[in-house]
C-alpha positions as CSV (number, residue, x, y, z in Angstrom):
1,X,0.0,0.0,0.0
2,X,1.3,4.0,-1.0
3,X,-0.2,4.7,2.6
4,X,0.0,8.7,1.6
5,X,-1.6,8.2,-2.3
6,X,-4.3,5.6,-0.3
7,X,-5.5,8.0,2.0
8,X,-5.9,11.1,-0.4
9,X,-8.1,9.1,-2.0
10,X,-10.0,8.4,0.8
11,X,-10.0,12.3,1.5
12,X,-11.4,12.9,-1.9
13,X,-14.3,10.3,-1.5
14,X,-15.1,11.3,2.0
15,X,-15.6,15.0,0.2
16,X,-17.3,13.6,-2.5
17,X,-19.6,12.1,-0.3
18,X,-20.2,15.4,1.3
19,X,-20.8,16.9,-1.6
20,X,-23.5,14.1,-2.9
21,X,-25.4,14.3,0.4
22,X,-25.8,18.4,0.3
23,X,-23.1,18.6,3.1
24,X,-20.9,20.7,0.7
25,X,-21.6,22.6,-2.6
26,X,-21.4,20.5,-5.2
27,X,-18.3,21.0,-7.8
28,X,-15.4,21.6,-5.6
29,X,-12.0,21.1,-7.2
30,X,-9.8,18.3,-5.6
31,X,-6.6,19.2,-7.1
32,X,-5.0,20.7,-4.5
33,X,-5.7,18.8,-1.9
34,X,-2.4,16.5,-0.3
35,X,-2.4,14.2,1.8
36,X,1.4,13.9,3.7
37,X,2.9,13.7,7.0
38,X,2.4,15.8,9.7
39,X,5.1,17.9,10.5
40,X,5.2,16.8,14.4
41,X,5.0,12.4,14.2
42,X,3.2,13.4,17.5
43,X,0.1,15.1,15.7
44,X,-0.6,11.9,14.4
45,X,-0.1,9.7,10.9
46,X,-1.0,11.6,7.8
47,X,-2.3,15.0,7.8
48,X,-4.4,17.0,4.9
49,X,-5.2,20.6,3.8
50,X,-8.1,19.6,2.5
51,X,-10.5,22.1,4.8
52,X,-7.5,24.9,4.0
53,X,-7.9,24.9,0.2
54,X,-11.4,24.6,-0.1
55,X,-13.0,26.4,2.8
56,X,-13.0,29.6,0.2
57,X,-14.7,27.5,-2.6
58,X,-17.3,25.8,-0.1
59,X,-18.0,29.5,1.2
60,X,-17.2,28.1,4.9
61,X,-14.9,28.6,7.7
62,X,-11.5,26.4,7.2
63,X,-12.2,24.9,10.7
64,X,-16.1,24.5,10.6
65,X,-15.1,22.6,6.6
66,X,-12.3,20.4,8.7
67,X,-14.9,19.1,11.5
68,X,-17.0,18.3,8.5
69,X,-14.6,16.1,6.8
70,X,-12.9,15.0,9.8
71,X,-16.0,13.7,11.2
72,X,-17.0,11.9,7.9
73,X,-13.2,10.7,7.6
74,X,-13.6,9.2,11.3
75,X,-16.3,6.7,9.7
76,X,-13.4,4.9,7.6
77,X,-12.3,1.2,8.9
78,X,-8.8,2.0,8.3
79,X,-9.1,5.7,10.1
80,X,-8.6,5.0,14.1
81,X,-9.0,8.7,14.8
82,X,-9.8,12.5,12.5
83,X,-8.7,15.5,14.4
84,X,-8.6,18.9,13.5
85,X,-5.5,21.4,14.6
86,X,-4.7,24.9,14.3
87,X,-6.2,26.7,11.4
88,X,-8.1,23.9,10.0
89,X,-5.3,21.3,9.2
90,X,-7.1,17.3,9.3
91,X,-4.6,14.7,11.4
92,X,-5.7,11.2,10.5
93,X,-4.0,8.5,13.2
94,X,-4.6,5.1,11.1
95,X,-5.9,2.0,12.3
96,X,-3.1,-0.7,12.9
97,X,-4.1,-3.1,10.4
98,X,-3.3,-0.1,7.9
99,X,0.8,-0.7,8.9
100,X,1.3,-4.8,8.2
101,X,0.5,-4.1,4.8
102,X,2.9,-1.6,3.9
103,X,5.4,-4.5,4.9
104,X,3.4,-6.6,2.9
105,X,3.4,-4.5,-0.2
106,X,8.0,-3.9,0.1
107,X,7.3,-7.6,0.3
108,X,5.4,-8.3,-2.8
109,X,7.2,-5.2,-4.7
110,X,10.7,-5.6,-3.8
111,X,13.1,-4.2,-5.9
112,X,10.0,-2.0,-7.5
113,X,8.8,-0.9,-4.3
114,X,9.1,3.3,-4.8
115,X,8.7,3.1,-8.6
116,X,5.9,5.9,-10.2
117,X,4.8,7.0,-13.4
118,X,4.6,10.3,-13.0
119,X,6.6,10.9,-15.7
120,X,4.3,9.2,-18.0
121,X,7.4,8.0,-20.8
122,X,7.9,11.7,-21.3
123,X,11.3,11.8,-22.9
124,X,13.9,13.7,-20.6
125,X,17.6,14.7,-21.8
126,X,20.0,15.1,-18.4
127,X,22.9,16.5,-20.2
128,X,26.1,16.3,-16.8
129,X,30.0,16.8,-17.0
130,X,30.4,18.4,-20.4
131,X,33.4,19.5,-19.8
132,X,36.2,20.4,-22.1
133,X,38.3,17.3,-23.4
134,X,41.6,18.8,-21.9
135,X,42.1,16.9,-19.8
136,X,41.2,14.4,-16.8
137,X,38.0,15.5,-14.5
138,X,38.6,17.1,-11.6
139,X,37.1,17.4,-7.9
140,X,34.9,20.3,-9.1
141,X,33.3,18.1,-12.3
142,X,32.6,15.3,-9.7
143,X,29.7,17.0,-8.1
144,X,27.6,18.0,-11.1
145,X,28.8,13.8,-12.6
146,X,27.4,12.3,-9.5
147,X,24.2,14.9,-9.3
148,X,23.4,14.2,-13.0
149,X,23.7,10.5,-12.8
150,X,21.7,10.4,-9.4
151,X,19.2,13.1,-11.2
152,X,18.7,10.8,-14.4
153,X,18.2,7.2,-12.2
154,X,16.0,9.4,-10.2
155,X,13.7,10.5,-13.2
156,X,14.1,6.6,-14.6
157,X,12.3,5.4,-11.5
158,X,9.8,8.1,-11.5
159,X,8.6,7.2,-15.0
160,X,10.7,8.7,-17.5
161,X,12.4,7.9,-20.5
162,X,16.2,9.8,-19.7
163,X,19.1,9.8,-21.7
164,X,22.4,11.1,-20.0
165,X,24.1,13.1,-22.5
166,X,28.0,14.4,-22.5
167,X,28.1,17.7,-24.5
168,X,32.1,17.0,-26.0
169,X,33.3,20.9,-26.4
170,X,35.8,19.6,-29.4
171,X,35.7,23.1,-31.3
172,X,37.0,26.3,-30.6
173,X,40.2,27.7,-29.5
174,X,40.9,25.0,-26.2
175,X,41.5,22.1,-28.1
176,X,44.1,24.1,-30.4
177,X,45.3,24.7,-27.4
178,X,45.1,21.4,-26.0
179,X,46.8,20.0,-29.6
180,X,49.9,22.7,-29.1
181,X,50.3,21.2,-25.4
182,X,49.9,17.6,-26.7
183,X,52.8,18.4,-29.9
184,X,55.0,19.4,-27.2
185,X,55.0,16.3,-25.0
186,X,55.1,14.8,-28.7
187,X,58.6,16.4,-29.7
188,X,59.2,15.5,-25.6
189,X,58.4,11.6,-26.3
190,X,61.0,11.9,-29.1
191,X,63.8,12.6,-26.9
192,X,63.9,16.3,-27.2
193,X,64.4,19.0,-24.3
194,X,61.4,20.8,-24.2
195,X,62.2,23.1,-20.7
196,X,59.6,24.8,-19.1
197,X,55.7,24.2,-20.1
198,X,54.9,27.6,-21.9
199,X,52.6,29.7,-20.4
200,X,49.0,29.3,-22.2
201,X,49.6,25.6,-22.4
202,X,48.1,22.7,-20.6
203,X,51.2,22.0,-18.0
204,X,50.3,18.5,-16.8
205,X,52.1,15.3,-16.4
206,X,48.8,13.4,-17.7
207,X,49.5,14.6,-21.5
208,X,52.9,12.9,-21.4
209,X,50.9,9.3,-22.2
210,X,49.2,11.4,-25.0
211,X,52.4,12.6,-26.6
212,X,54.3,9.1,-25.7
213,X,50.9,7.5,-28.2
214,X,51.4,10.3,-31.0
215,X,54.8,9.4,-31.4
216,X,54.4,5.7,-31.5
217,X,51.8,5.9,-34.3
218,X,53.4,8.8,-36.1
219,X,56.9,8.6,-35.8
220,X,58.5,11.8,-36.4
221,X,57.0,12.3,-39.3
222,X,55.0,16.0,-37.7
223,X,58.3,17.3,-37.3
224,X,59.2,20.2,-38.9
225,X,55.8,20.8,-40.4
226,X,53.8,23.9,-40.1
227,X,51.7,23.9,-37.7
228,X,48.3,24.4,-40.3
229,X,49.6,20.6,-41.3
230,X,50.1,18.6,-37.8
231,X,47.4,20.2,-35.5
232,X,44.2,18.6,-37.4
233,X,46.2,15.3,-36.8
234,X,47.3,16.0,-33.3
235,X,43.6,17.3,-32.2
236,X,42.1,14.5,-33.0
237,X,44.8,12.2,-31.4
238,X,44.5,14.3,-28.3
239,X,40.6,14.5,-28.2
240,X,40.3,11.1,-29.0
241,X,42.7,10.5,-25.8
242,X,41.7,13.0,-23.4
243,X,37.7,11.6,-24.0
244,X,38.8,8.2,-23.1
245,X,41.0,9.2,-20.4
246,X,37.4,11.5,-18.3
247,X,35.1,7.9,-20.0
248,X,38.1,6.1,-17.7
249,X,37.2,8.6,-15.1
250,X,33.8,8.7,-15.2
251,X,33.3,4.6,-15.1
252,X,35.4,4.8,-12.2
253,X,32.6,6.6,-10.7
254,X,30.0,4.2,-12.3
255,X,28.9,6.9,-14.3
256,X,27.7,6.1,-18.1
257,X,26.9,8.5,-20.6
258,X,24.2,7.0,-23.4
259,X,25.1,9.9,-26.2
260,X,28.9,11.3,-26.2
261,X,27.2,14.7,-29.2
262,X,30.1,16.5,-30.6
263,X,30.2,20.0,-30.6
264,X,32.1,19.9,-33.9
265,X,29.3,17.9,-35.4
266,X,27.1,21.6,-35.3
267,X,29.8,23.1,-37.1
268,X,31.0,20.3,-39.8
269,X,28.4,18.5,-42.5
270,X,27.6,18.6,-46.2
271,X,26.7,21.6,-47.3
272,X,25.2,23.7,-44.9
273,X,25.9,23.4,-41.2
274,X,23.8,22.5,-38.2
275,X,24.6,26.3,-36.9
276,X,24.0,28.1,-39.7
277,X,20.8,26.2,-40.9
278,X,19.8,27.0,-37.0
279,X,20.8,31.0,-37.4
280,X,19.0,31.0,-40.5
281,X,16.0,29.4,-39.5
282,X,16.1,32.4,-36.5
283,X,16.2,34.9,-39.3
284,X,13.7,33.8,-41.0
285,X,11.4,34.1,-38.2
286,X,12.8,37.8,-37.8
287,X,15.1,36.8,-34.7
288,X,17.7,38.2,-36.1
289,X,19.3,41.5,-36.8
290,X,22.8,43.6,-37.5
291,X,23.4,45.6,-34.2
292,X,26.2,46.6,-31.5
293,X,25.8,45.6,-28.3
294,X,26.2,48.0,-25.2
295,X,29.5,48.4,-23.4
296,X,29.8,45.8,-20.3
297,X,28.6,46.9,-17.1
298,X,31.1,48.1,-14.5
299,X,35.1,49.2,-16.1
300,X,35.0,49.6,-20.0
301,X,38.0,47.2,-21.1
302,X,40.8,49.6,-22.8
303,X,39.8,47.4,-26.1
304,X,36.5,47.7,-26.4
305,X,35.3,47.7,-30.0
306,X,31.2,48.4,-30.4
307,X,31.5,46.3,-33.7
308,X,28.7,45.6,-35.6
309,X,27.6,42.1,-35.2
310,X,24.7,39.0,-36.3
311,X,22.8,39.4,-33.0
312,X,19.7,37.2,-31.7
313,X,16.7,39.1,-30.1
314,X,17.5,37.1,-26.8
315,X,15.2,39.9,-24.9
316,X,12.4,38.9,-26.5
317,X,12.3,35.8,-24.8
318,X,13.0,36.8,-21.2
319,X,16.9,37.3,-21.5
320,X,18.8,41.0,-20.3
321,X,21.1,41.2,-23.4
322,X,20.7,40.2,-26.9
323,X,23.2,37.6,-28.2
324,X,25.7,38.1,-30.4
325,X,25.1,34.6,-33.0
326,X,28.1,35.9,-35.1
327,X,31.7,38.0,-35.0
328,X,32.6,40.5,-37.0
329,X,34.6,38.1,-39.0
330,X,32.3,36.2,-39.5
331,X,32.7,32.9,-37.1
332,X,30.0,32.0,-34.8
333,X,30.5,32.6,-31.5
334,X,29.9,29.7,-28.8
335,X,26.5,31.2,-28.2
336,X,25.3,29.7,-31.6
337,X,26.4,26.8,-31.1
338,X,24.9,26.6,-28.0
339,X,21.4,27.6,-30.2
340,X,21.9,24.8,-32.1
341,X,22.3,21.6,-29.9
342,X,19.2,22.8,-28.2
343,X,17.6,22.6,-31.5
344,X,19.4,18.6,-32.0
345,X,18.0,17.8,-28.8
346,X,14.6,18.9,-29.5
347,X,14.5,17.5,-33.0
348,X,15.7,14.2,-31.6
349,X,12.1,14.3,-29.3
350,X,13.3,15.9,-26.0
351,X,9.9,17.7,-24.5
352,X,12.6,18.5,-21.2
353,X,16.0,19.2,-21.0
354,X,17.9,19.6,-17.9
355,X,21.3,20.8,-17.9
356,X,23.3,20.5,-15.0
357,X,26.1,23.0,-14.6
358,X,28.6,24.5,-12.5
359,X,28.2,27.3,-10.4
360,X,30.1,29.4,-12.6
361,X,27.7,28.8,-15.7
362,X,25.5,30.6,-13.1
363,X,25.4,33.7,-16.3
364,X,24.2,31.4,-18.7
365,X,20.4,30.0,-17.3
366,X,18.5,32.9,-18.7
367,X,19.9,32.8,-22.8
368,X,19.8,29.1,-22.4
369,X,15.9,29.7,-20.9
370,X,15.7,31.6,-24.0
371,X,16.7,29.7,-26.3
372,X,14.7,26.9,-25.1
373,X,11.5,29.8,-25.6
374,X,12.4,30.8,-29.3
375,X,13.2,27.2,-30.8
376,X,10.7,25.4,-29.2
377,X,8.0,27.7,-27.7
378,X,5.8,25.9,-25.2
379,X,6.4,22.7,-26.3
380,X,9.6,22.0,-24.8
381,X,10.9,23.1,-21.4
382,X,14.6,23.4,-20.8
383,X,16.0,23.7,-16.9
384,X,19.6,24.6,-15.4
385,X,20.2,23.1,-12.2
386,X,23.6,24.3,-10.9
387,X,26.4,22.6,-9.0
388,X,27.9,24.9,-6.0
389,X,32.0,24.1,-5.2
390,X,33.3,21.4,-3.5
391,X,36.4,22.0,-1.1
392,X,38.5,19.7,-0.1
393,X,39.6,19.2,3.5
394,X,42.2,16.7,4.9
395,X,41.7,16.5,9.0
396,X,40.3,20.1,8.9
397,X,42.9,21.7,6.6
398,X,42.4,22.8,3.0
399,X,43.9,20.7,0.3
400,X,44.2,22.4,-2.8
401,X,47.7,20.4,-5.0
402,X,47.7,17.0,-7.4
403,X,50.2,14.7,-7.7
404,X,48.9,14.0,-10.9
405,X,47.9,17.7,-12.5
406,X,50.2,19.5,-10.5
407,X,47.5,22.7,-10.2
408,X,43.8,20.8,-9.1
409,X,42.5,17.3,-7.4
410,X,41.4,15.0,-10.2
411,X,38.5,12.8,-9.4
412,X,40.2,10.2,-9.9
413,X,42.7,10.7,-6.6
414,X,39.5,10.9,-4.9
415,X,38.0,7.9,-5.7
416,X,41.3,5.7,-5.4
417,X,41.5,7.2,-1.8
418,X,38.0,6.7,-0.7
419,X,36.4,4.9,-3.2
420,X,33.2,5.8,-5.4
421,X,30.9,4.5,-2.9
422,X,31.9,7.2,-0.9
423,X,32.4,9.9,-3.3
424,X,28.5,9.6,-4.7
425,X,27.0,9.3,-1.2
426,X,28.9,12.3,0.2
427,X,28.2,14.6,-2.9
428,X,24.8,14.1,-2.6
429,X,24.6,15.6,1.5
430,X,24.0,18.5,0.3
431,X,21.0,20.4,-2.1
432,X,23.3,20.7,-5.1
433,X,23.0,24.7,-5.4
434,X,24.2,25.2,-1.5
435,X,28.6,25.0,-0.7
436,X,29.8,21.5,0.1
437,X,32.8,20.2,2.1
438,X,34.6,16.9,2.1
439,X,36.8,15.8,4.3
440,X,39.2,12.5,3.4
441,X,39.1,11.9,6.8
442,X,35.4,12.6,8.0
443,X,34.2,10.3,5.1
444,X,35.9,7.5,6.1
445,X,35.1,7.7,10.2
446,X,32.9,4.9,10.9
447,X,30.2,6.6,13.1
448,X,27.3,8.0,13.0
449,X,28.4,11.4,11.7
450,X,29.4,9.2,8.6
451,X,26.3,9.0,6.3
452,X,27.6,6.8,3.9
453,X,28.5,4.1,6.1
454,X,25.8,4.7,8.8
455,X,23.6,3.3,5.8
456,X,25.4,0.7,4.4
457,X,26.0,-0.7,8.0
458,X,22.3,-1.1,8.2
459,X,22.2,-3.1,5.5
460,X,25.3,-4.9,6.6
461,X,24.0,-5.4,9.7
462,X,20.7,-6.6,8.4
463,X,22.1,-9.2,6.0
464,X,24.1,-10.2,9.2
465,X,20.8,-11.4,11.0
466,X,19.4,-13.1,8.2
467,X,23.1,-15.3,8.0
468,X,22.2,-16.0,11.5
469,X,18.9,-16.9,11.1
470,X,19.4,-19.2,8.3
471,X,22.1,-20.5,10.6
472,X,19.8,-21.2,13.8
473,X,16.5,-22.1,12.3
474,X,17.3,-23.3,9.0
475,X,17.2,-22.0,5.6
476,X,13.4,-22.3,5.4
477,X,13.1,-19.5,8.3
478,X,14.8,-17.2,6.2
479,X,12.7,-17.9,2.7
480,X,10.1,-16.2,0.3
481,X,7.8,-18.3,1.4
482,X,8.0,-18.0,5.3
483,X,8.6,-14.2,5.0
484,X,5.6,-14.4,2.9
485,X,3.4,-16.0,5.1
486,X,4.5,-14.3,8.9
487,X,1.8,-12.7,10.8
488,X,2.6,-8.7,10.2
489,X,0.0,-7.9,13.6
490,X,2.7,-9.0,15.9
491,X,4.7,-6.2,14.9
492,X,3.1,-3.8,17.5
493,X,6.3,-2.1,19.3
494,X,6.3,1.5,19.3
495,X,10.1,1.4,17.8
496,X,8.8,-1.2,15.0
497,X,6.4,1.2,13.7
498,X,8.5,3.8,13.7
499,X,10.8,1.8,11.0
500,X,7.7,0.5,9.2
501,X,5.7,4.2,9.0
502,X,9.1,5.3,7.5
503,X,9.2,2.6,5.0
504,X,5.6,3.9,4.0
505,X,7.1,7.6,3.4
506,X,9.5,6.1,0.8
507,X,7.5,6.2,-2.6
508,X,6.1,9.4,-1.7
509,X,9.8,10.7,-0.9
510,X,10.9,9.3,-4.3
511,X,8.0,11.2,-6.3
512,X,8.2,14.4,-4.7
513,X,12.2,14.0,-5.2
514,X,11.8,13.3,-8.9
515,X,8.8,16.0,-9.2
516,X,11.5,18.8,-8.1
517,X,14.7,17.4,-9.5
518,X,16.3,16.7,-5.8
519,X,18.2,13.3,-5.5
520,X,19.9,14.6,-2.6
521,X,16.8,13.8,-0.3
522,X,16.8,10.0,-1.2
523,X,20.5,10.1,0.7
524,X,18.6,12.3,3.4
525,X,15.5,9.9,3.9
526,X,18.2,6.9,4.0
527,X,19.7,8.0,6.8
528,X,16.5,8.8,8.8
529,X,15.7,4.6,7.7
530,X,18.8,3.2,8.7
531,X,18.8,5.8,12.0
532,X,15.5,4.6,12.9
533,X,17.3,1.0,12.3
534,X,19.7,1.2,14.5
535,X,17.7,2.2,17.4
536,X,15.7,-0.7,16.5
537,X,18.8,-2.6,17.2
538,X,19.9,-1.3,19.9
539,X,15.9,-1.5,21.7
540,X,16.9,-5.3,21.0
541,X,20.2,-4.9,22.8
542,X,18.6,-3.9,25.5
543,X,15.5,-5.5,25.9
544,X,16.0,-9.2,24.9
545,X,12.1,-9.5,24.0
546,X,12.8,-7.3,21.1
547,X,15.3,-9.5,19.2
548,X,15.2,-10.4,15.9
549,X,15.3,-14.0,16.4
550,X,13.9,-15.3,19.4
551,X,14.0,-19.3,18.9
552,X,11.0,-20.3,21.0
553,X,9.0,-17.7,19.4
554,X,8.7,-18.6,15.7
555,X,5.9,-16.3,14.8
556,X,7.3,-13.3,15.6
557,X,11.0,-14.0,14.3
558,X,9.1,-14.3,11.1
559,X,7.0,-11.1,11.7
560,X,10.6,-9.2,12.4
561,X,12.5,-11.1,9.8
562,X,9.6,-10.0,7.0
563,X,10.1,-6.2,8.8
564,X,13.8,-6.2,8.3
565,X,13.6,-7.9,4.6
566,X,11.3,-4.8,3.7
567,X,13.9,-2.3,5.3
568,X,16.8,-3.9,3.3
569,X,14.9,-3.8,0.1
570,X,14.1,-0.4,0.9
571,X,18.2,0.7,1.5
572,X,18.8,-0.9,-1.7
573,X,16.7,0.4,-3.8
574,X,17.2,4.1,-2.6
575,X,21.1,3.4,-2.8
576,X,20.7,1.6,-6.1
577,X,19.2,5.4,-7.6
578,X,22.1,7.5,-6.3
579,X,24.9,4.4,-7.2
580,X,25.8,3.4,-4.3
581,X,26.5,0.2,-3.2
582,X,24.8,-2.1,-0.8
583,X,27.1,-3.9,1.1
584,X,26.6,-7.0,2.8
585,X,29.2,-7.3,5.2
586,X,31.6,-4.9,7.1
């Protein structure tokens, strides 16, 4: 049973009836009446705003509408008591019969207990990472990989039909960049001197492989060529490299991109391009004019030039500034390429598109907004969710150097420290738009103030009983079918219930989670489960009545055993979404 989803439709009938007996006017609108939980566990099981958001409607007093409903409500088998608080707010405490069969239903759902359709197979594109091919991720990328990833399961599970999409920045002036710094650790690879990195070049050790590979398939055959000659080859060699180097990266994390699109793609192509077919579709439409753009705001740069330029009437569509599609030379600018992989992803049948980007992108949410508004009007919506820093920490003090990159932390020296287990969990602690700290040596404490392994040592600790179970009473005890088959009623103490009620919240968690984007309350909401575990376990320290397995008391070792069962499918299903993994022993 989805105890919240059961009970708003009780609401609504218990209304409805009202309504068809004269009680109420006849026609109200349901829509906005929830049924959730109330903020103080005290005030009872659920609670509603039915009485709030229809006392207006109904041409009543919110409280006189709430003794209403709550007394109709109180006629319900399932309802033990309807009472009405404060303003008009309805707290329902359910019967007890209504709590077995939310163990019952983790039972018979297992690994598809929390699943919705709210999403309706609405296709969603979660593009995450992005970042320019030059060179391996860092600690920064790692938040917006593992909030993407997390984001797209999340939308998966609600319903949705996600792809996770890498946006490969391969055009524009950093890869010739990146190809200049890969030619020198080329020449480098063939035994000459190269000194000091220059300044403007990529400076770190992990290029050396790339130039060591160029030189192995090439020879010295670039040598002495102008540059217009070797840096197509070299680009591609060190793009080619540099993406398999963040894919190494990013698998390490468990993370798996279903489309790697090319940036260059928009720009390459028989005939016409992708970009220009894009800015002259915007033309057409009259989106586009000749125009200078104001000065920036704040100091005027000594080199300011108001040159005329191919603008897009980006204020049309909700933006501060137009956008300038095209230089003066001629090029396009990045912005028109951005236009047109909007336009690829909604041509391939994307209705939503989230992007998740740094903090620093913070500038670009309203021209992407609209963009999203001029290409594809109201039928596509596209949302920015930003990724706030990450600072390291190591025992309290700042760590800032690599080994590896010599300037910045790759992701990778994270995750061979701590593991990925670790890295996901932590990263998602936090909403992803507020600051975030990580210490190497918090996340690896094994306590309490340790969220990652507070829950996977309920699950651990869970699987642990069940070995001991089997071991006691027998494989049977510990099987589908006994599990199946226990008497739920005897689970009747006050700590058991607590676990149980919290099981209940878990699909509505994962809709409202998936509704506003926010994987970082399943890691929230797995905590509160395996907190309200452990005090579960320790009640059974203490009080030997309330073990798990009590050997002269079959019935309710099965009852506690079915209880547990439910709570581990729960912990892995919620760490399954956010990639964590379940562990069985510690």
């Amino acid at each position: 049973m989805n105890v919240f989803a059961h009970f708003e439709t009780v609401v609504k009938h218990a209304i409805e009836s009202l309504m068809a007996d004269g009680a109420l006017p006849a026609g109200l609108d349901l829509a906005r009446v929830v049924v959730e939980p109330p903020r103080d566990p005290a005030h009872g099981d659920v609670s509603t705003n039915a009485a709030m958001v229809l006392a207006k409607p109904a041409g009543l007093k919110p409280r006189d509408l709430a003794e209403t409903v709550a007394a109709r409500l109180g006629e319900d088998g399932d309802v033990a008591s309807a009472e009405v608080a404060g303003p008009g707010f309805i707290n329902l405490r359910l019967a007890p019969g209504v709590w077995p069969s939310v163990v019952r239903t983790v039972l018979e759902e297992g690994a598809r207990y929390g699943a919705a359709d709210v999403g309706g197979g609405l296709p969603v594109n979660v593009e995450y990472v992005s970042t320019n091919p030059t060179g391996p991720l860092h600690i920064g990328h790692c938040r917006g990989a593992v909030f993407g990833d997390a984001l797209a399961s999340l939308l998966e599970t609600a319903g949705y039909k996600v792809t996770r999409e890498y946006y490969v920045n391969d055009a524009g002036v950093q890869v010739d960049v990146l190809a200049r710094s890969v030619y020198l650790r080329y020449r480098e690879a063939l035994g000459e001197e190269i000194g000091e990195i220059p300044a403007g070049l990529y400076p770190g050790d992990y290029l050396k492989p790339v130039g060591r590979k160029l030189a192995e398939s090439h020879g010295d055959t670039l040598l002495g060529k102008p540059e217009a000659d070797w840096l197509p080859v070299v680009r591609d060699v060190a793009i080619e490299e540099t993406m398999a180097m963040i894919r190494e990266d990013l698998a390490a994390l468990n993370i798996h991109h279903d489309v790697f699109f090319s940036e260059r793609s928009l720009h390459e192509g028989d005939g016409e391009s992708a970009i220009a077919r894009t800015v002259e579709e915007l033309r057409a439409r009259g989106l586009v004019y000749q125009g200078r753009l104001p000065p920036p705001k704040g100091q005027l740069p000594e080199d300011w030039e108001g040159r005329e330029q191919t603008l897009f009437k980006a204020t049309e569509f909700g933006d501060d500034i137009d956008r300038p599609l095209m230089k003066s030379d001629g090029s396009y600018t990045y912005f028109a390429a951005d236009v047109a992989y909007f336009r690829s992803k909604f041509e391939r049948g994307f209705r939503r598109m989230i992007y998740v980007l740094g903090a620093d992108h913070a500038g670009y949410v309203m021209r992407l907004e609209a963009v999203a508004r001029a290409v594809a009007g109201d039928e596509a919506k596209l949302v920015v969710r930003l990724c706030q820093l990450v600072k390291l920490f190591r025992a309290g003090e700042p760590v800032r150097m690599s080994k590896r990159a010599g300037d910045f932390v790759t992701l990778r020296e994270v995750i061979d420290e701590v593991g990925p287990d670790v890295v996901r969990f932590i990263m998602l602690t936090r909403k992803n738009d507020a600051p975030l700290d990580f210490d190497f040596r918090k996340v690896l404490e094994q306590s309490r103030e340790n969220p990652v392994f507070y829950v996977q040592y309920a699950h651990a600790r869970i699987c642990s009983v069940f070995r001991n179970a089997e071991a006691e009473l027998g494989a049977d005890a510990v099987g589908e079918a006994a599990l199946t088959a226990a008497d739920l009623d005897l689970l009747q103490d006050p700590a058991e219930l607590t676990v149980v009620k919290r099981l209940a919240e878990y699909p509505r968690m994962i809709q409202g989670a998936a509704l506003n984007e926010e994987p970082h309350r399943i890691a929230f909401y797995l905590y509160d489960l395996a907190s309200d575990f452990h005090a579960l376990w320790n009640k059974g320290k203490e009080s030997p009545q309330l073990r798990f397995i009590l050997a002269d008391e079959r019935g309710k070792t099965a009852a506690r055993l079915a209880m547990l069962q439910s709570i581990r499918y729960v912990l892995s299903n919620g760490l399954a979404i956010i990639g964590v993994t379940p562990i069985e022993e510690m």
